[in-house]
C-alpha positions in Angstrom: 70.6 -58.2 156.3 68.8 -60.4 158.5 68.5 -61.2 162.5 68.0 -64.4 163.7 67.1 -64.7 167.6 68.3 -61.7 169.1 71.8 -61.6 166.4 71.6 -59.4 164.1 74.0 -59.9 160.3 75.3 -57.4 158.4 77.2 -56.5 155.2 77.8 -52.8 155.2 78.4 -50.9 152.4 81.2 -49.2 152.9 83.3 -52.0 153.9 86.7 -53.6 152.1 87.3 -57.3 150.6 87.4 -59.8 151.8 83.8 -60.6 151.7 82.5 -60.7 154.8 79.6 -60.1 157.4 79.0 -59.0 160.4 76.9 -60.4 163.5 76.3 -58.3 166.6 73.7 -58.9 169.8 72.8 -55.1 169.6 72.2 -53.5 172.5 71.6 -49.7 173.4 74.5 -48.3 173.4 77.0 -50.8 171.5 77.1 -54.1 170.8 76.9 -57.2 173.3 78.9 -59.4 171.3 80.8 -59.1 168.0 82.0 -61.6 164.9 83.3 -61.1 161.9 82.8 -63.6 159.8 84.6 -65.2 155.9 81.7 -65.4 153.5 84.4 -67.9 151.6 85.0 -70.1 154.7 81.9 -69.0 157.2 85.6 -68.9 159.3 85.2 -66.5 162.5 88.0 -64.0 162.0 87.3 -62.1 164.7 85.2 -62.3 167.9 84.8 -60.4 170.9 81.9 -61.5 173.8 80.6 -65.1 171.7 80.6 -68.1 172.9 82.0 -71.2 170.6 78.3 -72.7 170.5 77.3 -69.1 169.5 79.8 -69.0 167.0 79.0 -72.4 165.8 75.5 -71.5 165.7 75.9 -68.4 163.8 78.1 -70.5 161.3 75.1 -72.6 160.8 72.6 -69.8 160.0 75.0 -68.5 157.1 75.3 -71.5 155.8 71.7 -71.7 155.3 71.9 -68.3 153.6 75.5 -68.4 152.0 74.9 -67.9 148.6 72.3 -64.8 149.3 74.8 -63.1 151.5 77.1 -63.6 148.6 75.0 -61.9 146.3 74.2 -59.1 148.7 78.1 -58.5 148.7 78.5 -58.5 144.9 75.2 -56.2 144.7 76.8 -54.0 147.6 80.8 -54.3 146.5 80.3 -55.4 143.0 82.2 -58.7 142.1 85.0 -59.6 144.5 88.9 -59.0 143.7 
């Protein structure tokens, strides 16, 4: 959906509630680093390779975007449950 630095965030659609996206460093074979993160909360459910000022700073940029990524979902998954 968008890439910010060398992070990449994505909703993909064929994924399951609860809203959520995706950020990844992408690299060539699989990803660097991995979150999953609440579109709700913005709360990190699971990480693997960021740091907690990545994290944090990741956080931020959805924030700044939260209510697109929101409406990507619905458009994507249709209204949540």
């Amino acid at each position: 959906m968008f890439r910010f630095g060398s992070i990449v965030v994505r909703i993909w659609s064929n994924d399951h509630n609860p809203p959520h996206v995706e950020a990844f460093w992408p690299s060539m074979r699989k990803p660097e680093a991995y979150g999953k993160f609440l579109l709700g909360t913005l709360e990190c459910i699971e990480c693997h390779g960021f740091s907690a000022k990545d994290i944090k700073r990741i956080q931020k940029e959805l924030q700044m975007r939260h209510n697109k990524l929101f409406e990507g979902w619905r458009q994507i998954h249709g209204e949540e449950d």
